[in-house]
N, C-alpha and C positions, 0 to 999 in steps of 0.2 A: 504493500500500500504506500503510494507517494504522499507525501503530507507536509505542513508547512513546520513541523516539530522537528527540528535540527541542534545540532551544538551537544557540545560535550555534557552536558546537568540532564538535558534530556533521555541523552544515550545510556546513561547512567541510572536512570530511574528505570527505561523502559527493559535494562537488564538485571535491576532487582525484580523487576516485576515478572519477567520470563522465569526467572529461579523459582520464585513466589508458586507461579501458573504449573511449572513443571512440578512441583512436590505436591499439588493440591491436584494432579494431574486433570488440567483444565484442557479439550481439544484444542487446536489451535482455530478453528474456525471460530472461534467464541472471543478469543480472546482480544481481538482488534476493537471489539463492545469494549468491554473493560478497560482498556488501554487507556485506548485516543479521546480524548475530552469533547465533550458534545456544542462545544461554543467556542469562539476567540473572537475576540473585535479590537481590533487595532485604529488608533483616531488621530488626528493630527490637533495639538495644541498648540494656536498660535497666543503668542501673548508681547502686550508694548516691554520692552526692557529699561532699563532706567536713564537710559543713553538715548533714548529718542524713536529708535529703530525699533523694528519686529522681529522675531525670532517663532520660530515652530518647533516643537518637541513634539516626538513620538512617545503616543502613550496605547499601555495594551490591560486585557482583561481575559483570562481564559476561563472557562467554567466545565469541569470536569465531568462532574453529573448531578442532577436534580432527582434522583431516584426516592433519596431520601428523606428529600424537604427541598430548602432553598439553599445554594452554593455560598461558602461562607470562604473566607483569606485576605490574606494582608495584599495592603499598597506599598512596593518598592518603588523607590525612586533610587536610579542609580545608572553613573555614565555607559556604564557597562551593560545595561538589562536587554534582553532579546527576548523572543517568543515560547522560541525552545527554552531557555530556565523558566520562563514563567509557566509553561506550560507541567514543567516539572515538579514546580511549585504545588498546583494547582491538584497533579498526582497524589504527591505525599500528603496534601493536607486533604484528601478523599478519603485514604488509610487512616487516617491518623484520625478523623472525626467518627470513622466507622470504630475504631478501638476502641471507643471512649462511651463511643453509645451513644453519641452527639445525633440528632435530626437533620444533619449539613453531606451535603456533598461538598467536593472540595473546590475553591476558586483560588487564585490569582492574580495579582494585576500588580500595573507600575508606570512608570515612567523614566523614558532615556532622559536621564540629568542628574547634572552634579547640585544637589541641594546645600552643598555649603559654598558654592561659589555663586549661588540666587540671593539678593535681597532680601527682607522680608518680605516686601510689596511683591517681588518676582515670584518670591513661593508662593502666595497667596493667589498672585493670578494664575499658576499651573495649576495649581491643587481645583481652585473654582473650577478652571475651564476643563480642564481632566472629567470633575464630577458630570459638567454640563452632558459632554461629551457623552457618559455613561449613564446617565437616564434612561433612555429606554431599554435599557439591560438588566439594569438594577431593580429591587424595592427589599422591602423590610419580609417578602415571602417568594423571592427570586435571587435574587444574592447580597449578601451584607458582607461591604468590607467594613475593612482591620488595618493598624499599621505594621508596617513593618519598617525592614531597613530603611535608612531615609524621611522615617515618616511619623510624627507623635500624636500624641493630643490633639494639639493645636491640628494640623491638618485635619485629624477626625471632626475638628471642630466646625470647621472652611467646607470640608464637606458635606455633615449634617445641613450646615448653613444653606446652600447652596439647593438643597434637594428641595430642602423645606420650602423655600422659596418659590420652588417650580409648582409645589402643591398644595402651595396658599396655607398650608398649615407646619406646625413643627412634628418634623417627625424623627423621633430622636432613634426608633429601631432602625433607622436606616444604614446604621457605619455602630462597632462596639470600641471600646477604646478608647473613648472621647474625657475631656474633663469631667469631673466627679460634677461640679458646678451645670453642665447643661447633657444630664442625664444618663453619666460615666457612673463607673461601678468603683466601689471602696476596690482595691486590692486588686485592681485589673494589671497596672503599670507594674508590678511587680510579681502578675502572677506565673512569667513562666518559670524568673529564674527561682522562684520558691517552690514550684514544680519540679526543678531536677533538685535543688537539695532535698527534698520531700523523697523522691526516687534514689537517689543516693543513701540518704537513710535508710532504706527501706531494705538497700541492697547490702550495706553494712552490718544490720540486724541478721541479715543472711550467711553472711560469709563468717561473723562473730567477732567483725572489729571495733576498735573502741575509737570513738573519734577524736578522744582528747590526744591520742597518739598518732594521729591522720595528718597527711599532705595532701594538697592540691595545687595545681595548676592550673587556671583559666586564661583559654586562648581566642581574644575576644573581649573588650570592654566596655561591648555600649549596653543598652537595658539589658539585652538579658545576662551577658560575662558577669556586669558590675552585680546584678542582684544576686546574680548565683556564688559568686565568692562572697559577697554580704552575710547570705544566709549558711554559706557553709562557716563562717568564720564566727556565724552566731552560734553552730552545734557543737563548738570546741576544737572546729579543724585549722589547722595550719595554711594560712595561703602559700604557698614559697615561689610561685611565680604568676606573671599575668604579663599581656601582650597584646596589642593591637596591631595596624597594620604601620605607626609610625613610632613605636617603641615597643621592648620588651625588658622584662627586668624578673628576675631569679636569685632568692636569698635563702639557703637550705633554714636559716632563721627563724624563717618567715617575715613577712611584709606588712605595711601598717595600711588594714585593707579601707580602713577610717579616711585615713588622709588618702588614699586613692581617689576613694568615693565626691570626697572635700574638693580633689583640683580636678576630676574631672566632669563633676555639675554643671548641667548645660549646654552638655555636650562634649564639652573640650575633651580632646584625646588624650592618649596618656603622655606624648613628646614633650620632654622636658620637665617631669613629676619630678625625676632624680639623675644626681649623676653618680650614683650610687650604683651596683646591681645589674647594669646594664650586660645585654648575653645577645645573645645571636638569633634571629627570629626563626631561623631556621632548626636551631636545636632544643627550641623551648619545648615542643612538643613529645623531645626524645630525653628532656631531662627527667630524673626518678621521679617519681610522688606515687602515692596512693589512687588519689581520683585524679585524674583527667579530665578537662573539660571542655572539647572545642567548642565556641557560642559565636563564633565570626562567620565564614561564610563556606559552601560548599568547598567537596575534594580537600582538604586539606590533610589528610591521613589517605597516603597510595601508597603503594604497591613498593614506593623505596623506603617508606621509613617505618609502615606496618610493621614488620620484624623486630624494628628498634626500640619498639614503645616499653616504657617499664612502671606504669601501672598497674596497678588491681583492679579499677575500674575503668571503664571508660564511658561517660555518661556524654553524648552527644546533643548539646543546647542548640547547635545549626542545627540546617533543614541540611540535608546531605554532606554529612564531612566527610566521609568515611568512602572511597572511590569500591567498585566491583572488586577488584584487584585487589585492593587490604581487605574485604571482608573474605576471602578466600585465606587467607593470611590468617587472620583473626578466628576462625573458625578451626584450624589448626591449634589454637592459642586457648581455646576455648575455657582450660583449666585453669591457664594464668589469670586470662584478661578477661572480665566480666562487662562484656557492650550491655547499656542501656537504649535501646535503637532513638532513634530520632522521633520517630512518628509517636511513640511514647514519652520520651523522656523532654521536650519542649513542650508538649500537650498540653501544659495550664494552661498557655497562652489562650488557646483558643475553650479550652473549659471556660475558664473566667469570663469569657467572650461571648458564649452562651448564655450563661447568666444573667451579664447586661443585658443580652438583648428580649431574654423571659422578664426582667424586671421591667424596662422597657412598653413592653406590650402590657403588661399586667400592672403597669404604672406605681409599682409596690417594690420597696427596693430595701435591701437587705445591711445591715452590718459586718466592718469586715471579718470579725468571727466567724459570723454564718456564711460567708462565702469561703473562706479558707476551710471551717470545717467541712465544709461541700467539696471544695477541691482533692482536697486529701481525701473523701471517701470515694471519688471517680477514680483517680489514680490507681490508689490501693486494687478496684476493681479490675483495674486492667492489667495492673501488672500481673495480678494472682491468675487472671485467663492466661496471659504469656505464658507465665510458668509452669502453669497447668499441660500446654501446649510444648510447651519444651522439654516436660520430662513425659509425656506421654508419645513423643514422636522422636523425640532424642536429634532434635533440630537447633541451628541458633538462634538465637534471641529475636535476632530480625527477622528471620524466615519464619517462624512465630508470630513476631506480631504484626508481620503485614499477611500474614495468611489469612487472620482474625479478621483483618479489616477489608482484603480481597474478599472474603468468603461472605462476609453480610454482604454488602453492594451487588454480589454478584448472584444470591441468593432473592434479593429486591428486584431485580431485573426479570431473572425467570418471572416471578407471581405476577409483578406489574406487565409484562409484554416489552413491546418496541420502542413503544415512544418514549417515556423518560430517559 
């Protein structure tokens, strides 16, 4: 089948999901349903720049399937974004709501641009014009975005705005994410990276370590890196390294994850935190620790430095670190290194996500207790199916739990027919 899904993130989804297909022995006539996403819509955003001129960015939307309800996933924005990651995107977050027992099929979207080198007035106009763009694709029971890289509050905010606007009313179920102030959820902005420490813990109680005697590394420092070495540094773990894409820093010590958090509010990267600690961005992910945490961006753990890794855990806060080729690796490892897979182990995000947008509708909105106590009881639930699947099929982690999440969707599809 020719299609418009190309590039490496793509190629890479679409060959976990052949592994997935072949263990759960799916025909191959069936599979090209499941696969390929049932929507894309690519727009052009023009917008005035501050300079006088016009400019147009490309901006895209894929929507995987509606089988289960309405398509749910984040807004990237980034110079690098193409079809195929989005489209990839849009994959893992169809698995990963299916694990969870979410009512979403999975979507995607974003736009080609650099958002720290936009104004604020220049973000504002892509973000609007983006929304406009995406109107007739969208709604609060068709797909509800989400931020992601590139993309916070404020944006969710630009975008509710914008909707609202078109339909003379406010309608805050249309985008989850958003300030707490115009119908955002307690504990959203923090809920993924409190989702893998919640999972890490989970995984430590397993294996019978103590965390006061724990290391970690996180590779990655924007919401989700910072939250998730926050929360781990809250259970008594050790940060002893962190890294973005314009510094890295490694102290067997450990790190003052405080003052991390302190200079990099707002945004700011970590370049320039210290000149302390400073290590090679290329060996931070192979230096020792306990837990491991990539939360930056796809492929980052392949097939050269899989073998090198000297963790215990590796709990996966991106959306694909982890290339075909190391998890072949990894799977060999299987006794060492304990994978947290992706499509589980970032899942609060989009749990919390859910939430807002059931509070949302039902205009009744919760404390952040009751929503963390709800987070932790989805989780717990999925992981215990994983493992249930893992020692009952003697499979790894991720071949588990995207089988979990293949096998509903694709189970919905039989009952309902063709069209969804």
């Amino acid at each position: 089948m020719d299609n418009i899904y190309t590039g490496p993130v793509f190629e890479m989804a679409r060959e976990q999901f052949h592994v997935v297909a072949d263990y759960l022995d799916i025909p191959a006539w069936e599979r090209d349903r499941l696969l390929y996403p049932k929507r894309a819509v690519i727009v052009s955003i023009p917008i005035h720049t501050d300079d006088g001129h016009e400019k147009v960015y490309q901006g895209f939307r894929v929507q995987h399937h509606l089988t289960l309800g309405p398509t749910k996933g984040g807004t990237r924005y980034s110079p690098k974004l193409e079809i195929g990651e989005v489209g990839a995107l849009a994959l893992w977050m169809s698995w990963k709501c299916a694990l969870a027992g979410l009512p979403y099929g999975g979507a995607k979207g974003g736009v080609n641009c650099d958002p720290y080198a936009l104004s604020r007035r220049e973000l504002e106009a892509v973000s609007r014009r983006y929304m406009q763009e995406m109107i007739p694709f969208v709604g609060p029971h068709i797909d509800v975005m989400a931020p992601d890289m590139g993309t916070n509050e404020q944006v969710m905010a630009w975008f509710m705005d914008t909707y609202s606007m078109y339909q003379g009313s406010t309608v805050t179920e249309i985008v989850t994410g958003k300030p707490v102030s115009a119908g955002g959820t307690e504990g959203r902005r923090e809920a993924t990276g409190r989702g893998v420490a919640h999972l890490v813990g989970r995984v430590m109680e397993r294996l019978q370590l103590n965390p006061a005697n724990a290391t970690a590394i996180v590779q990655g420092f924007g919401n989700v890196g910072s939250i998730s070495a926050m929360a781990l540094a809250e259970r008594g773990m050790k940060i002893v390294g962190v890294g973005d894409h314009t510094a890295c820093y490694y102290d067997p010590k450990g790190l003052d994850v405080q003052s991390l958090l302190q200079y990099t509010a707002g945004g700011k990267l970590l370049a320039g935190w210290s000149t302390e600690g400073l290590c090679n961005p290329d060996e931070l992910l192979t230096m020792p620790c306990d837990i491991l945490v990539p939360a930056a961006v796809e492929q980052v753990i392949d097939g050269r430095n899989a073998g090198a890794l000297k963790c215990r855990i590796l709990a996966e806060g991106a959306n694909g670190p982890t290339t075909p080729e190391a998890d072949r690796i990894l799977k060999d490892r299987r006794k060492e290194i304990f994978v947290i897979p992706d499509i589980l182990c970032n899942s609060g995000g989009v749990i919390v996500s859910y939430f807002e947008w059931v509070q949302d509708l039902q205009q009744f909105f919760w404390d952040e207790s009751e929503v963390y106590n709800r987070l932790g009881h989805v989780l717990d639930r999925a992981f215990n199916q994983m493992m249930a699947r893992v020692e009952r099929d003697d499979v790894a982690n991720r071949d588990a739990a995207m089988a979990i999440g293949v096998e509903k969707v694709r189970n919905a599809k039989h009952v309902r027919g063709l069209f969804p």
